[in-house]
ChimeraX commands (.cxc) that place a marker at each C-alpha (Angstrom):
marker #1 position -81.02,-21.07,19.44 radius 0.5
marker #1 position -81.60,-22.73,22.69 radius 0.5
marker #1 position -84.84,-21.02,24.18 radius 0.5
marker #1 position -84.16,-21.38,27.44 radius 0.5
marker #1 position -81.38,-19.77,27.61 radius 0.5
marker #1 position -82.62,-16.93,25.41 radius 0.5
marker #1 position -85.25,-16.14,27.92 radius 0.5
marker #1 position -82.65,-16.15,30.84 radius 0.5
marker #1 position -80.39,-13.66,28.74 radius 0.5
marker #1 position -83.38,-11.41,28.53 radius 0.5
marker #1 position -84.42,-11.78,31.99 radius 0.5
marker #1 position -81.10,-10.40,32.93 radius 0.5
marker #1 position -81.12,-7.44,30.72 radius 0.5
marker #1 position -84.54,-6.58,32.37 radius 0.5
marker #1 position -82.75,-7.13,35.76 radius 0.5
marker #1 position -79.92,-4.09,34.88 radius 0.5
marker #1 position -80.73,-1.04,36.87 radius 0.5
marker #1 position -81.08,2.00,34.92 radius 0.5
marker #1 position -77.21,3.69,35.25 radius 0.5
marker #1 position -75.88,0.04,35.16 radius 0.5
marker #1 position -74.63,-2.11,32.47 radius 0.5
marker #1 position -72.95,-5.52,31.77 radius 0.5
marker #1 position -70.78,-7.14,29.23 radius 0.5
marker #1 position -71.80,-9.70,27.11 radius 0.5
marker #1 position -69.29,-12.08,28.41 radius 0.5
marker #1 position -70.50,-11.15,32.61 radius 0.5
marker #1 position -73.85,-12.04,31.43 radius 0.5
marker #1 position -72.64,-15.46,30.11 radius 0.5
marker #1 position -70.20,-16.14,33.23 radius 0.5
marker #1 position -73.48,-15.30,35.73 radius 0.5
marker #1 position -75.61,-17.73,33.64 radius 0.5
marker #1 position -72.90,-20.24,33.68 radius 0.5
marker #1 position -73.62,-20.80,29.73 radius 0.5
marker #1 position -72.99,-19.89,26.55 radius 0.5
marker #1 position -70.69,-17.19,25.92 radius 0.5
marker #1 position -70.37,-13.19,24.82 radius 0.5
marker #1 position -71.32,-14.44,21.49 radius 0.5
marker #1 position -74.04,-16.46,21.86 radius 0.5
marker #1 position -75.56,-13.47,23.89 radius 0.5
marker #1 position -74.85,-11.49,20.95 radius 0.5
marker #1 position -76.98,-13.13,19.05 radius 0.5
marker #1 position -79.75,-13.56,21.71 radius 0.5
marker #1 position -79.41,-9.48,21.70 radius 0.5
marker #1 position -79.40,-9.23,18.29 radius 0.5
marker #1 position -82.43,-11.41,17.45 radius 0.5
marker #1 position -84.55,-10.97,20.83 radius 0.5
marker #1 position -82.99,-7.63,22.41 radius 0.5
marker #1 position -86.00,-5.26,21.11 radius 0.5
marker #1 position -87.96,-5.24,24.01 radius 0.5
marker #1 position -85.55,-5.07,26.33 radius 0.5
marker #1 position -83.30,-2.05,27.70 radius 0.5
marker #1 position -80.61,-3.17,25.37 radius 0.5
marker #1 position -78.18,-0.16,25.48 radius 0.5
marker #1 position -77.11,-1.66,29.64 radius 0.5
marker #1 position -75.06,-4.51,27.73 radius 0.5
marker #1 position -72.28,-3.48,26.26 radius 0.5
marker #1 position -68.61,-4.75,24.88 radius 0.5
marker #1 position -66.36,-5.65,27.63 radius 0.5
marker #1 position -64.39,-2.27,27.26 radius 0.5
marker #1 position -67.79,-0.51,28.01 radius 0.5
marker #1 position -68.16,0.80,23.61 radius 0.5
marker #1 position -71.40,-0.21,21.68 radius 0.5
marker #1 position -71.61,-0.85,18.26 radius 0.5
marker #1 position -70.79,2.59,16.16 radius 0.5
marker #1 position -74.49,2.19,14.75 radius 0.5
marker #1 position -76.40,1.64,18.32 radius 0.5
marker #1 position -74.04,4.74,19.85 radius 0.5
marker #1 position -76.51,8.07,19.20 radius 0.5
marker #1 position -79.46,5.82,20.48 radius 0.5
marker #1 position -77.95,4.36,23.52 radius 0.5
marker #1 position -76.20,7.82,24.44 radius 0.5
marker #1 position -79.73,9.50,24.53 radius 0.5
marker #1 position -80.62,6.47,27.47 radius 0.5
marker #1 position -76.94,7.23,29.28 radius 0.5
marker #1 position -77.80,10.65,29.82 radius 0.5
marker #1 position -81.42,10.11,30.83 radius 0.5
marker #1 position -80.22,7.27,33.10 radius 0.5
marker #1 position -76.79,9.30,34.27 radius 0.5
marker #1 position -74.80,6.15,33.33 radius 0.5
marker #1 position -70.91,6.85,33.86 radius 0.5
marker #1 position -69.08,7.67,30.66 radius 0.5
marker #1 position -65.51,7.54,29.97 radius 0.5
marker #1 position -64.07,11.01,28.82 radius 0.5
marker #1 position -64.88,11.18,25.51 radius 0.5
marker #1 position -68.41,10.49,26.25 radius 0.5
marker #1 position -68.63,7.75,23.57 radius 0.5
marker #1 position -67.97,4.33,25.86 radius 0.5
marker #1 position -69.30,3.47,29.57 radius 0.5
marker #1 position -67.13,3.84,32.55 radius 0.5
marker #1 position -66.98,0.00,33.21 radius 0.5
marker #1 position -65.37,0.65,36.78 radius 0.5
marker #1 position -68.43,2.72,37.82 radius 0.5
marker #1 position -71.15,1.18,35.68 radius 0.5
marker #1 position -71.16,-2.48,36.22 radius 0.5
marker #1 position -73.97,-3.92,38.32 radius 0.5
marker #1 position -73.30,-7.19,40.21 radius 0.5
marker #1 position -76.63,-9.26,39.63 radius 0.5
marker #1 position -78.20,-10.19,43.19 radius 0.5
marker #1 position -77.09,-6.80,44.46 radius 0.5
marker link #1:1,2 radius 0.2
marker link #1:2,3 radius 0.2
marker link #1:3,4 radius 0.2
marker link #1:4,5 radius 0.2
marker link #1:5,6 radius 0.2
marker link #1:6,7 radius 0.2
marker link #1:7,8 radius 0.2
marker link #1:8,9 radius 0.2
marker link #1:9,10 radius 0.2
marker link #1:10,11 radius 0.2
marker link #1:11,12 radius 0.2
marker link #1:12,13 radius 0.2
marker link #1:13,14 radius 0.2
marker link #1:14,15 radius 0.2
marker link #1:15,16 radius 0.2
marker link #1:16,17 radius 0.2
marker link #1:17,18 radius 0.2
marker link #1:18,19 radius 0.2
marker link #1:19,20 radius 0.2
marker link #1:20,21 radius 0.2
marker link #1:21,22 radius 0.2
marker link #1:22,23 radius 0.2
marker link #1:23,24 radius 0.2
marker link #1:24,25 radius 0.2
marker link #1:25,26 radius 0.2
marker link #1:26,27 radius 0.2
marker link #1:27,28 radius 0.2
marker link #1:28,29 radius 0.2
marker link #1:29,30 radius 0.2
marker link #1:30,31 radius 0.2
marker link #1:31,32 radius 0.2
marker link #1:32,33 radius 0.2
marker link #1:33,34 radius 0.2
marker link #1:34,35 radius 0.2
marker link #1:35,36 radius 0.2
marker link #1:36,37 radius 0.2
marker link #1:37,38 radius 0.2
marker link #1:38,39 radius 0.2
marker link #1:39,40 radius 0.2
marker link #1:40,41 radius 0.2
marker link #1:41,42 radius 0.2
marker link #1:42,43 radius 0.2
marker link #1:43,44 radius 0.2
marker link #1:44,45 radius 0.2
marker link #1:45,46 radius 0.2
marker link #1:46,47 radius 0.2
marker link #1:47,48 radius 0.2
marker link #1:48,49 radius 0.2
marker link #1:49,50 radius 0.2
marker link #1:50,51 radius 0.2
marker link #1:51,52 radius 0.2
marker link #1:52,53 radius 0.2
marker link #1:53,54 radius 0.2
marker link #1:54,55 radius 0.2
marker link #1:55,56 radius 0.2
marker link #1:56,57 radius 0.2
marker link #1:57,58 radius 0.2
marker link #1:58,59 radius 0.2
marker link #1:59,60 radius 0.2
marker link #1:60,61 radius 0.2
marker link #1:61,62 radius 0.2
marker link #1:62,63 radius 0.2
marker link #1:63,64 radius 0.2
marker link #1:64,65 radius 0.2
marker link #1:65,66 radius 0.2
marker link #1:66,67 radius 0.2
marker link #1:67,68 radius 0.2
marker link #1:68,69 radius 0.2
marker link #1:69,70 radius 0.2
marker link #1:70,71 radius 0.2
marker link #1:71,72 radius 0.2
marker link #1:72,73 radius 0.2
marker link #1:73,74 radius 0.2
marker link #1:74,75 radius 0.2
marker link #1:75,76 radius 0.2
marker link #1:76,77 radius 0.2
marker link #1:77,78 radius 0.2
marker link #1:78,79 radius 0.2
marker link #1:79,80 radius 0.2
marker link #1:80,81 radius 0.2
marker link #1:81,82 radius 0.2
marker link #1:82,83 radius 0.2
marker link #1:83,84 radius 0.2
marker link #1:84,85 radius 0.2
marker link #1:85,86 radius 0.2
marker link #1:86,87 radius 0.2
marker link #1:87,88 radius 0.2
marker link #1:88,89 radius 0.2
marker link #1:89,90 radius 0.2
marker link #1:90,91 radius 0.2
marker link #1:91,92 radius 0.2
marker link #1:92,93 radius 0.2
marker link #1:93,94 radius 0.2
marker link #1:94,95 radius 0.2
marker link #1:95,96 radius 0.2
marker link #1:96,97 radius 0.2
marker link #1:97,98 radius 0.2
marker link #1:98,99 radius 0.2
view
């Protein structure tokens, strides 16, 4: 994996304001590389130290097994939820990087 790019993926995620998220594939289309897979993987191998529950899937759901962890952080951080409570409100959650 390309280390540069790894490092701006995580860079990013540190960026996300707590209540905020982004998709996998808007962090690939503001880096202008790679794509919502390859920052999968960066996530997946490097995402530890980072607030990892602010990227999501592109319709705002996690991973079934990252859900009861990241819900604890949406409700601390007051990030909107879809009824249901079990996916982010994309509409009302997405931060625009540079804002």
């Amino acid at each position: 994996m390309d280390a540069e790019f790894t490092e701006r993926v995580l860079q990013l995620v540190e960026g996300i304001p707590p209540g905020h998220v982004l998709s996998y594939g808007l962090i690939a289309e503001h880096l202008q590389a790679g794509g919502p897979r390859q920052v999968g993987r960066v996530m997946a191998l490097e995402g530890g130290g980072v607030p990892w529950w602010r990227v999501v899937r592109a319709d705002g759901s996690l991973p079934p097994s990252h859900l009861p962890c990241a819900l604890e952080h949406y409700r601390a951080e007051r990030t909107p939820l879809r009824a249901g409570g079990t996916a982010v409100d994309m509409r009302r959650a997405v931060w625009t990087p540079g804002t």
